[in-house]
VOMITOR-264237 format. One record per residue: x, y, z of N, C-alpha, C in turn; residue in one letter; residue number from 1. Coordinates in nm, 2 decimals, decimal comma, always signed. Example, Ala and Ser with C-alpha at 12.3 -4.5 7.8 and 13.67 -1.06 7.14 Angstrom:
npx_npy_npz_capx_capy_capz_cpx_cpy_cpz_rest_nr
+1,32_-0,57_+0,78_+1,23_-0,45_+0,78_+1,32_-0,33_+0,78_A_1
+1,28_-0,22_+0,71_+1,37_-0,11_+0,71_+1,29_+0,00_+0,79_S_2
***
This chain:
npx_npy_npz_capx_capy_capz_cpx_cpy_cpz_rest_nr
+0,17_+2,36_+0,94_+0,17_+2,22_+0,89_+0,16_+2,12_+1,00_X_1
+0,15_+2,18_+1,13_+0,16_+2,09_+1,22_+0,02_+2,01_+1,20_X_2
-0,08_+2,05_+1,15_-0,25_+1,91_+1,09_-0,17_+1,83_+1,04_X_3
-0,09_+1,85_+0,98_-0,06_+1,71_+0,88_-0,03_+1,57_+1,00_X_4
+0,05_+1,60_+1,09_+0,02_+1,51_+1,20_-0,14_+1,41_+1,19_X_5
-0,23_+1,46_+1,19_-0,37_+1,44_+1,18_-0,36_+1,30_+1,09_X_6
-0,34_+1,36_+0,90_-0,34_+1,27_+0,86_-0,20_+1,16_+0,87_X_7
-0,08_+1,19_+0,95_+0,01_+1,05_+0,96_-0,11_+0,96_+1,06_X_8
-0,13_+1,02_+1,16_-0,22_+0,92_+1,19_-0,32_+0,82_+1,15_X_9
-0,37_+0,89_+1,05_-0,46_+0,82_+0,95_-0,42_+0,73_+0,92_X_10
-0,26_+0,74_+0,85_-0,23_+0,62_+0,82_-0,19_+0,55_+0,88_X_11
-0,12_+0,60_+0,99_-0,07_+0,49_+1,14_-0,19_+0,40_+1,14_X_12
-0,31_+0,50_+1,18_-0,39_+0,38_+1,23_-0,46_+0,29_+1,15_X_13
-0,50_+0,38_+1,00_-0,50_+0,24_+0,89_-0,46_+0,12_+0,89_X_14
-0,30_+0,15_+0,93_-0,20_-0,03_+0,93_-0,27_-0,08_+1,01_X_15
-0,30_-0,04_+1,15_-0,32_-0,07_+1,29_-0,45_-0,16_+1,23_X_16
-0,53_-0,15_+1,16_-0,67_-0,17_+1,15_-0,65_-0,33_+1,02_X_17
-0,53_-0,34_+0,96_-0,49_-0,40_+0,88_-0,43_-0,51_+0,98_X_18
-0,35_-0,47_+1,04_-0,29_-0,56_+1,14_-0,41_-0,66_+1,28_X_19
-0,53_-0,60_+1,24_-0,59_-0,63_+1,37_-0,67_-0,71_+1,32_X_20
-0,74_-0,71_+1,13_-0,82_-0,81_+1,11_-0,76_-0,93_+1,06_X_21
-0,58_-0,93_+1,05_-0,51_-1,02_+1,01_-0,49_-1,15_+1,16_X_22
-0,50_-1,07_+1,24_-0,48_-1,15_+1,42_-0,60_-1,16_+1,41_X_23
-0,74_-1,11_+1,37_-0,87_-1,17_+1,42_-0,87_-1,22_+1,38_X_24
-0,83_-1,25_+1,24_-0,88_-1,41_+1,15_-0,79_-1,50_+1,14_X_25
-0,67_-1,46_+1,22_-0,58_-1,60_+1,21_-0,50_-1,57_+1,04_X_26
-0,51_-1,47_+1,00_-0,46_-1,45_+0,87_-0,32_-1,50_+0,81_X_27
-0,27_-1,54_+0,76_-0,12_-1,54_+0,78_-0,07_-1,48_+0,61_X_28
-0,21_-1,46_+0,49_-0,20_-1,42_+0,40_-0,11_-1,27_+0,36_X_29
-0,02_-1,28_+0,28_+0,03_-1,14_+0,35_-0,05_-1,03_+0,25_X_30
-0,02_-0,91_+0,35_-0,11_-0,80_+0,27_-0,09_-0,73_+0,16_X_31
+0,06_-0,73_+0,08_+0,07_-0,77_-0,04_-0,03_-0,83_-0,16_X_32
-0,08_-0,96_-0,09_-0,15_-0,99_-0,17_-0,28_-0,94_-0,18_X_33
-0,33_-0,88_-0,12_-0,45_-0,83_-0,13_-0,43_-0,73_-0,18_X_34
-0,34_-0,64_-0,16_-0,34_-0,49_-0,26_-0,29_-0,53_-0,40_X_35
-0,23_-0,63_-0,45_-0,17_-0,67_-0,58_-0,34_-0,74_-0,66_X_36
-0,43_-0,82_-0,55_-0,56_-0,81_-0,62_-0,65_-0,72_-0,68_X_37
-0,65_-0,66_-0,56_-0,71_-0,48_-0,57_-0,66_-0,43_-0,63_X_38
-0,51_-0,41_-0,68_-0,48_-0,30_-0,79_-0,54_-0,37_-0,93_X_39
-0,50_-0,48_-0,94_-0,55_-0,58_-1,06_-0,72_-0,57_-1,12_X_40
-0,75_-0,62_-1,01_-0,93_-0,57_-1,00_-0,97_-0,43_-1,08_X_41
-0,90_-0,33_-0,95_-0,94_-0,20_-1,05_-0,84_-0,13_-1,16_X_42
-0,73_-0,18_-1,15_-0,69_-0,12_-1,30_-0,64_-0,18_-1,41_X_43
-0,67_-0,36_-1,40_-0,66_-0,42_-1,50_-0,55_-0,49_-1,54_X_44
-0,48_-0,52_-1,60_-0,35_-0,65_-1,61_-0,30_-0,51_-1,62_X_45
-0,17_-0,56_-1,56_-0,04_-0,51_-1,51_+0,09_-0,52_-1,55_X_46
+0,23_-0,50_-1,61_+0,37_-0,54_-1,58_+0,41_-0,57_-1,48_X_47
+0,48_-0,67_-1,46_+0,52_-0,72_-1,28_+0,57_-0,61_-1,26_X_48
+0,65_-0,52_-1,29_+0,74_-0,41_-1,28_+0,66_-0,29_-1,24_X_49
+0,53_-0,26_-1,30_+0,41_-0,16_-1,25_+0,35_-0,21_-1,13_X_50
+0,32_-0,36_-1,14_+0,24_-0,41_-1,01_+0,30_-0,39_-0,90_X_51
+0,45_-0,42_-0,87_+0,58_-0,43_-0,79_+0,54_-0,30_-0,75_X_52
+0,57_-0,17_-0,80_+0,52_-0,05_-0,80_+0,44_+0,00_-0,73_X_53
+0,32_+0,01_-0,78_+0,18_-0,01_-0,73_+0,19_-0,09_-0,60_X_54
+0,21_-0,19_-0,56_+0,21_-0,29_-0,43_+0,33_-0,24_-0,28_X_55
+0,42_-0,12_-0,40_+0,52_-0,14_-0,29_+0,59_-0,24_-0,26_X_56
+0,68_-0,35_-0,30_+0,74_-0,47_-0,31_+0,85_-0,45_-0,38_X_57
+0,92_-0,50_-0,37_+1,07_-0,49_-0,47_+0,99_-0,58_-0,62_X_58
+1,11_-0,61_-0,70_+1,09_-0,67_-0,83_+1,12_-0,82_-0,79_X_59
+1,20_-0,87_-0,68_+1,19_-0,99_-0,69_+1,11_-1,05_-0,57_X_60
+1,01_-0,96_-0,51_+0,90_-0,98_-0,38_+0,82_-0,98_-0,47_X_61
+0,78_-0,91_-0,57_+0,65_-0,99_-0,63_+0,63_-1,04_-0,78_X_62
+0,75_-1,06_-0,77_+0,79_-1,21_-0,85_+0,75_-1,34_-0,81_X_63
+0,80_-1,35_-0,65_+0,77_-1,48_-0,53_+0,63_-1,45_-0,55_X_64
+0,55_-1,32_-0,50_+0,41_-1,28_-0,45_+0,33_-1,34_-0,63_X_65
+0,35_-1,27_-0,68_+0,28_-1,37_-0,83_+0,32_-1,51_-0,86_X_66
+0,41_-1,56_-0,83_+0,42_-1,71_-0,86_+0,35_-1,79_-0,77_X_67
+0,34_-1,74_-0,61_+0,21_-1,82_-0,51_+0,09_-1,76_-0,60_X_68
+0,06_-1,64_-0,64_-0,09_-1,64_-0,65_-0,15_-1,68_-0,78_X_69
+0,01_-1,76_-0,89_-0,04_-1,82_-0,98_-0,07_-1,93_-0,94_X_70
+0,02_-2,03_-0,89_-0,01_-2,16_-0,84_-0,20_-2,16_-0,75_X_71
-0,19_-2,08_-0,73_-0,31_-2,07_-0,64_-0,45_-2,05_-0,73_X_72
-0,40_-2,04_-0,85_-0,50_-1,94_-0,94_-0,58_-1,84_-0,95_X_73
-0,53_-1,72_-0,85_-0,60_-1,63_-0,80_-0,52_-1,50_-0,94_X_74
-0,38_-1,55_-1,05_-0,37_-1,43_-1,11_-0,33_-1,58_-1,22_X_75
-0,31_-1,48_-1,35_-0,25_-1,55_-1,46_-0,15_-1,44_-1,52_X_76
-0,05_-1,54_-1,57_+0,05_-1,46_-1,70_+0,00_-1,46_-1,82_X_77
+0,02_-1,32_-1,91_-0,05_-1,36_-2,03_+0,11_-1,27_-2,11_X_78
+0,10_-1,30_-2,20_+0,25_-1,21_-2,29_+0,20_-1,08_-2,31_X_79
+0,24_-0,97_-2,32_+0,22_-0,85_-2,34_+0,20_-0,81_-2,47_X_80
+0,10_-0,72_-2,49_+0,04_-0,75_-2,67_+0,15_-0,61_-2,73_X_81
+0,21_-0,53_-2,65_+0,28_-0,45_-2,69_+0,43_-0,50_-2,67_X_82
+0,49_-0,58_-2,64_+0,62_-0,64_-2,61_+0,62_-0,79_-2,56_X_83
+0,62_-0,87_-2,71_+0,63_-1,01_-2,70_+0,69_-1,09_-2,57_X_84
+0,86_-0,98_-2,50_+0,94_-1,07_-2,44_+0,90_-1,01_-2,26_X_85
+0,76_-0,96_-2,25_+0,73_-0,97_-2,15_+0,57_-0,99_-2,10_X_86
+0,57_-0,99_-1,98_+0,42_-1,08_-1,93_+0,32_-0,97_-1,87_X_87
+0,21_-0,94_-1,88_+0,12_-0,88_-1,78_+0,05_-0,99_-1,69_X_88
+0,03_-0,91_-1,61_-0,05_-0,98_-1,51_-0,20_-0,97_-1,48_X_89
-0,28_-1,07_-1,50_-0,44_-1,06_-1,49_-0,50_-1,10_-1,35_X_90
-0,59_-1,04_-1,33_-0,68_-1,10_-1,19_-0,76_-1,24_-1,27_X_91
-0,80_-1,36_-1,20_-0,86_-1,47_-1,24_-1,02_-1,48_-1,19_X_92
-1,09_-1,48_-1,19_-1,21_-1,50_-1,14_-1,19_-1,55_-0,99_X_93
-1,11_-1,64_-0,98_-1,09_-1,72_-0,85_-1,02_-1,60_-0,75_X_94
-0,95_-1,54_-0,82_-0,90_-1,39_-0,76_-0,98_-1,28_-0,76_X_95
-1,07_-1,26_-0,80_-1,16_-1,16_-0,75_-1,26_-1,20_-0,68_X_96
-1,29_-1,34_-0,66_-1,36_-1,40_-0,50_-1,31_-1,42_-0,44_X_97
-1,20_-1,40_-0,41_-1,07_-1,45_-0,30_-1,09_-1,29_-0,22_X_98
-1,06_-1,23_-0,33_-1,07_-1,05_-0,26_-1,20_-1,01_-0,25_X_99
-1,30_-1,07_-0,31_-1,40_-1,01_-0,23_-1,45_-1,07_-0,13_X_100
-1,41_-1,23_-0,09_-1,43_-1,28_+0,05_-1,37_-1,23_+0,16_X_101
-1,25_-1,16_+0,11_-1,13_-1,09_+0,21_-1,22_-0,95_+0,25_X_102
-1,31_-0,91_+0,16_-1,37_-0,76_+0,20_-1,46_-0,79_+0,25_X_103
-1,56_-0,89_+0,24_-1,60_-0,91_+0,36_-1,61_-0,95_+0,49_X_104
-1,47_-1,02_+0,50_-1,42_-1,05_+0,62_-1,38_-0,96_+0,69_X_105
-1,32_-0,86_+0,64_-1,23_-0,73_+0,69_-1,42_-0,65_+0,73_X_106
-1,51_-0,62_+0,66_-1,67_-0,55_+0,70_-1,66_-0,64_+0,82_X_107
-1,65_-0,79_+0,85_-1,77_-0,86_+0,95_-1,65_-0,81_+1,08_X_108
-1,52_-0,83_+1,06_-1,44_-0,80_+1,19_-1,43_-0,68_+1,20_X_109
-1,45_-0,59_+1,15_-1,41_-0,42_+1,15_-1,52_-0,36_+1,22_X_110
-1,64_-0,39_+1,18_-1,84_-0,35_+1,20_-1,84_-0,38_+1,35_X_111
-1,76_-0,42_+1,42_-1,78_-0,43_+1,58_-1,72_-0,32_+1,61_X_112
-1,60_-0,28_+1,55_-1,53_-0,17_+1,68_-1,55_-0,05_+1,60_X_113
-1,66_-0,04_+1,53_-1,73_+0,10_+1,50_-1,88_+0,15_+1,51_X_114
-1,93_+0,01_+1,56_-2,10_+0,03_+1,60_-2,14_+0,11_+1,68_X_115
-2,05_+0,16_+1,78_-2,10_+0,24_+1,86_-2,08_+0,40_+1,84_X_116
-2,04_+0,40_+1,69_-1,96_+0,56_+1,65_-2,14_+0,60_+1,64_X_117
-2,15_+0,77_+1,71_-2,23_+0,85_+1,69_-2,25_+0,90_+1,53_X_118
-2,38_+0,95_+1,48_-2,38_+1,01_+1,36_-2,30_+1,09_+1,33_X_119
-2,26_+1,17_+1,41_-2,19_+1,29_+1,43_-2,02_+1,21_+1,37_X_120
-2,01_+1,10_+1,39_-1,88_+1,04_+1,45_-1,85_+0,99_+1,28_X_121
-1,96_+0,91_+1,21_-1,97_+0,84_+1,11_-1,94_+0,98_+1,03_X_122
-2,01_+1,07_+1,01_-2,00_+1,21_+0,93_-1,87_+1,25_+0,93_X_123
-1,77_+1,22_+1,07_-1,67_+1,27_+1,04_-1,55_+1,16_+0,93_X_124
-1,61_+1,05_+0,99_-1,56_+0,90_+0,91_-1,55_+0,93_+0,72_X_125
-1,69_+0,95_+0,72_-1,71_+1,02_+0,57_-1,66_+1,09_+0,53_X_126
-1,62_+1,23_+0,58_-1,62_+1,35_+0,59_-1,42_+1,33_+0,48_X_127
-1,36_+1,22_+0,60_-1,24_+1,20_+0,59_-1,19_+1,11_+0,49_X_128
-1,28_+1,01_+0,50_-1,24_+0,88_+0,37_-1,29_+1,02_+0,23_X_129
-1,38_+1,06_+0,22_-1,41_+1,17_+0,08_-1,25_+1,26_+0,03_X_130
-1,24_+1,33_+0,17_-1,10_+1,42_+0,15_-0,97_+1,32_+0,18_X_131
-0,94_+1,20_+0,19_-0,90_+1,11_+0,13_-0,86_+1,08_-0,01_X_132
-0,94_+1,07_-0,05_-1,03_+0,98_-0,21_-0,94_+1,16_-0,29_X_133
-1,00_+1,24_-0,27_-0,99_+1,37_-0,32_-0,84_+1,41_-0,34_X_134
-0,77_+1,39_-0,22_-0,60_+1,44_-0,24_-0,54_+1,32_-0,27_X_135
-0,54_+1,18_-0,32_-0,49_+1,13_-0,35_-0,53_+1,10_-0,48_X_136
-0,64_+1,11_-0,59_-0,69_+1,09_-0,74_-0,60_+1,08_-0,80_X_137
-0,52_+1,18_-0,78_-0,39_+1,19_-0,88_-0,29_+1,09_-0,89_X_138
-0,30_+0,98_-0,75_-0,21_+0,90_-0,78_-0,22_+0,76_-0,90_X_139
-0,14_+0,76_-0,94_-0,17_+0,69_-1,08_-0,14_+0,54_-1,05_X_140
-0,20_+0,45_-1,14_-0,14_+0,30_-1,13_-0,11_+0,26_-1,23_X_141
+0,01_+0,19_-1,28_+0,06_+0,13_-1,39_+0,17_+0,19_-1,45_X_142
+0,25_+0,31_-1,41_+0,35_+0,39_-1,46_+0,49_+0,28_-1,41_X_143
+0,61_+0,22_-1,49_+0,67_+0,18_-1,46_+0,81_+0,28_-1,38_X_144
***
């Protein structure tokens, strides 16, 4: 088991890579919100209590985190069609150009400190983000 080391680093250096395009851009947006877009985007209105979940956040961190990103109108509350006395949460149009201006910001600052990777180097890039993608499928979004 000592590989598994391999992938902590993956993740280490993931944050590392999160943390570096937030200092290049002056970001002060927190990264919260961009995975509560992204989960939204791809799996569609949410319970605050799933999203919370999904985001990693307590229940009253993204309570605060949806009430900025309503005011902002990047999400909306709508009532729950299966339980009147609670809200799902939707992405807004303004919220899915918000995150995809954010993905290309994160491509234009990231595309420098990987231009110089060999083919060999990229294959292994790929190789990794696939067996990635692969052992985590299973993890699910929306289970409260």
């Amino acid at each position: 088991m000592e590989n598994i080391e391999a992938v902590l680093d993956v993740l280490t250096s993931s944050h590392r890579l999160g943390l570096a395009v937030a200092r290049e851009t002056g970001s002060t947006t927190p990264a919260a919100q961009w995975r509560a877009l992204s989960v939204l985007h791809n799996h569609g209105p949410l319970r605050l209590g799933a999203l919370a979940a999904a985001c990693r956040v307590t229940q009253p961190g993204i309570t605060r985190l949806v009430r900025g990103m309503t005011v902002a109108g990047l999400v909306e509350k709508h009532p729950d069609p299966s339980d009147a006395r609670a809200v799902v949460i939707r992405i807004t149009d303004a919220g899915r150009a918000a995150r995809a201006d954010w993905i290309e910001t994160v491509r234009t600052v990231l595309a420098p400190r990987f231009a110089d990777l060999t083919d060999d180097e990229w294959a292994a890039v790929l190789t990794t983000a696939a067996l990635l993608e692969a052992r985590t499928a299973d993890v699910t979004i929306g289970a409260e």
